[in-house]
C-alpha positions as a printed Julia matrix, in Angstrom:
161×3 Matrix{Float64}:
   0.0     0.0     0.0
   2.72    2.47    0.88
   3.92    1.97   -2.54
   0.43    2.83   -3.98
   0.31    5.94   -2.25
   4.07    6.79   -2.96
   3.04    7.13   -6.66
  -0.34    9.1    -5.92
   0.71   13.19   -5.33
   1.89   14.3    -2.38
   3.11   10.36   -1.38
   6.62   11.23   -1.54
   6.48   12.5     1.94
   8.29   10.76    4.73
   5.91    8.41    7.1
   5.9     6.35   10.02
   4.55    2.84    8.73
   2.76    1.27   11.68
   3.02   -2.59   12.15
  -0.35   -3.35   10.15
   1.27   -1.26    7.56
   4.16   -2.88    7.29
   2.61   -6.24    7.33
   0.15   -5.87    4.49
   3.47   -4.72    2.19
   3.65   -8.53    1.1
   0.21   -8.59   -0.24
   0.67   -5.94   -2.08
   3.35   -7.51   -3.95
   0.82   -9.98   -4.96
  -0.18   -9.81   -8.89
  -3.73   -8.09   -9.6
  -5.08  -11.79  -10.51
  -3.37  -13.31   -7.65
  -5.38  -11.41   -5.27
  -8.44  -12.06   -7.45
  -7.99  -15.78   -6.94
  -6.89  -15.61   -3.1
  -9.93  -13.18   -2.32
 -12.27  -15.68   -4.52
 -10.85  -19.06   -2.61
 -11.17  -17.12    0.69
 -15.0   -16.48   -0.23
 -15.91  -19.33   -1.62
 -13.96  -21.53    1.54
 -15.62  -19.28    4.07
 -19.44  -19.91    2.31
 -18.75  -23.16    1.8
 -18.04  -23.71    5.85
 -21.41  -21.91    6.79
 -23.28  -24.11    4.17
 -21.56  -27.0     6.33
 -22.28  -25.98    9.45
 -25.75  -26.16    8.64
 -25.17  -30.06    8.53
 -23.69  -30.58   11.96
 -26.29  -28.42   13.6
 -27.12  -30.71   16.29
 -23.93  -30.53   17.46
 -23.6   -26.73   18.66
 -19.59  -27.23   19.37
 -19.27  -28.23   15.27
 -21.37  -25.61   14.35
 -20.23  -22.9    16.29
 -16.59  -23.41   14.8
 -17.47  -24.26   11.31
 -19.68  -21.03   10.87
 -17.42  -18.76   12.68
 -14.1   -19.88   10.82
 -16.99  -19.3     7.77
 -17.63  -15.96    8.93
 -13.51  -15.29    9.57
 -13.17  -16.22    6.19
 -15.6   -14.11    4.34
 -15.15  -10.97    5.62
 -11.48  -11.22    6.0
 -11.26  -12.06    1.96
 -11.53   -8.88    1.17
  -8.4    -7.85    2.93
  -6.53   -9.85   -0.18
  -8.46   -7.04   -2.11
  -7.45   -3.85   -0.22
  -5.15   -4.61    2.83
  -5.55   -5.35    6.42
  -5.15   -2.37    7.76
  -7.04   -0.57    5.46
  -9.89   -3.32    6.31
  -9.97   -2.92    9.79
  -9.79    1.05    9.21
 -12.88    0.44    7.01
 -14.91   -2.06    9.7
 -14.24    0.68   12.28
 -14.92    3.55   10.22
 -17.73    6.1    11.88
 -19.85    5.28    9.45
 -20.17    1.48   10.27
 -18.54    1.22   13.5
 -22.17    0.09   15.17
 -22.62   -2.04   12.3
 -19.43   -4.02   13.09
 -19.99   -3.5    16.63
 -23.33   -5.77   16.36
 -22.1    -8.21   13.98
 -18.87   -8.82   16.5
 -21.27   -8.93   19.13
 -23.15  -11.56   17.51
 -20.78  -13.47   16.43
 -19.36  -13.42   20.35
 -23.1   -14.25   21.36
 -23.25  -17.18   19.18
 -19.71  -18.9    20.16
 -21.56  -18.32   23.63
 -24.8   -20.14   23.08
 -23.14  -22.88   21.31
 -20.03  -23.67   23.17
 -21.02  -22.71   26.91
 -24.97  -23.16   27.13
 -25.44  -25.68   24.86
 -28.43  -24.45   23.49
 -29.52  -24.9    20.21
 -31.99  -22.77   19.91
 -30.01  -19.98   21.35
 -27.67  -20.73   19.06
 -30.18  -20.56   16.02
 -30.92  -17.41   16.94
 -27.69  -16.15   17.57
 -26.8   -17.36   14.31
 -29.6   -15.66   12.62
 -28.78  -11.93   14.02
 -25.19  -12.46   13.32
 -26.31  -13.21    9.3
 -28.61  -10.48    9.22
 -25.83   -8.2    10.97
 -23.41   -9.54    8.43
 -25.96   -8.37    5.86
 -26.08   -4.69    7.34
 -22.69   -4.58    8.06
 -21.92   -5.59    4.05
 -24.58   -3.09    3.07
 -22.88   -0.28    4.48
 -19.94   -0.52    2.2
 -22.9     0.1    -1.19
 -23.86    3.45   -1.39
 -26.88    4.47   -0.24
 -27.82    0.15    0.29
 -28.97    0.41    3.82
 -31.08    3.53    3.13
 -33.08    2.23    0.61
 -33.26   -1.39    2.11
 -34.46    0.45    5.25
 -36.99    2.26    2.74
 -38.13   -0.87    1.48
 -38.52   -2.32    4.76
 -41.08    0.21    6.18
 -42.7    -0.23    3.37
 -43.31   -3.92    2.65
 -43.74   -3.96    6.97
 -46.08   -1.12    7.36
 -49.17   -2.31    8.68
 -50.9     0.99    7.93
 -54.25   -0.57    5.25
């Protein structure tokens, strides 16, 4: 990335490179279609996991793991597209800080239900926030997305006749 932004104007400037900065320096030597194919294999893995978990739902300890290292996955693939630490400066960016806030929180809630109560129904619904925050939290990276899906959403819910 620092090379990126050496070439842009004003990016000859001297920095300070923090460590996150410094790490994500190797994926940027990564070809254009090499990070096409790692993001794509880190997408497809981490859907493919939370397709599987859905088997082994009876047991919450298989299920918990499967979909979370699903989750890790999928969200993390698009760090092979723009960088760590421009990912996490994304996910905890003002304008979706709450929406990563909730889908952490879910995810944390879920691991909980399934791992220390035991309870799969708990865990089901645990599960099904942490999708639909997954959904909100990948909505706020589309213009305008959560907006008009909140739109829609009053609208198709309103009970007014």
């Amino acid at each position: 990335m620092w090379k990126l932004k050496q070439l842009m104007p004003g990016g000859d400037e001297e920095r300070e490179e923090s460590f996150l900065e410094e790490e994500s320096d190797g994926l940027c030597s990564l070809s254009y279609t090499q990070r096409m194919y790692a993001f794509a294999a880190c997408l497809v893995g981490g859907l493919a996991c939370m397709f599987l978990s859905m088997i082994v739902f009876i047991k919450p300890i298989k299920f918990a793991i499967l979909f979370t290292i699903g989750n890790l996955l999928a969200v993390g693939s698009t760090a092979f597209l723009i960088g760590p630490a421009q990912q996490i400066n994304m996910m905890f960016d003002s304008a979706r800080i709450y929406a990563t806030a909730v889908y952490l929180g879910c995810v944390v809630i879920a691991l909980i239900s399934a791992l220390l109560i035991h309870s799969k129904v708990l865990t089901l619904i645990a599960i099904i926030c942490e999708i639909c925050a997954l959904i909100w939290y990948s909505l706020s990276y589309i213009p305008f997305a959560r907006r008009i899906v909140s739109d829609l959403m009053v609208r198709f819910c309103d009970t007014e006749l």
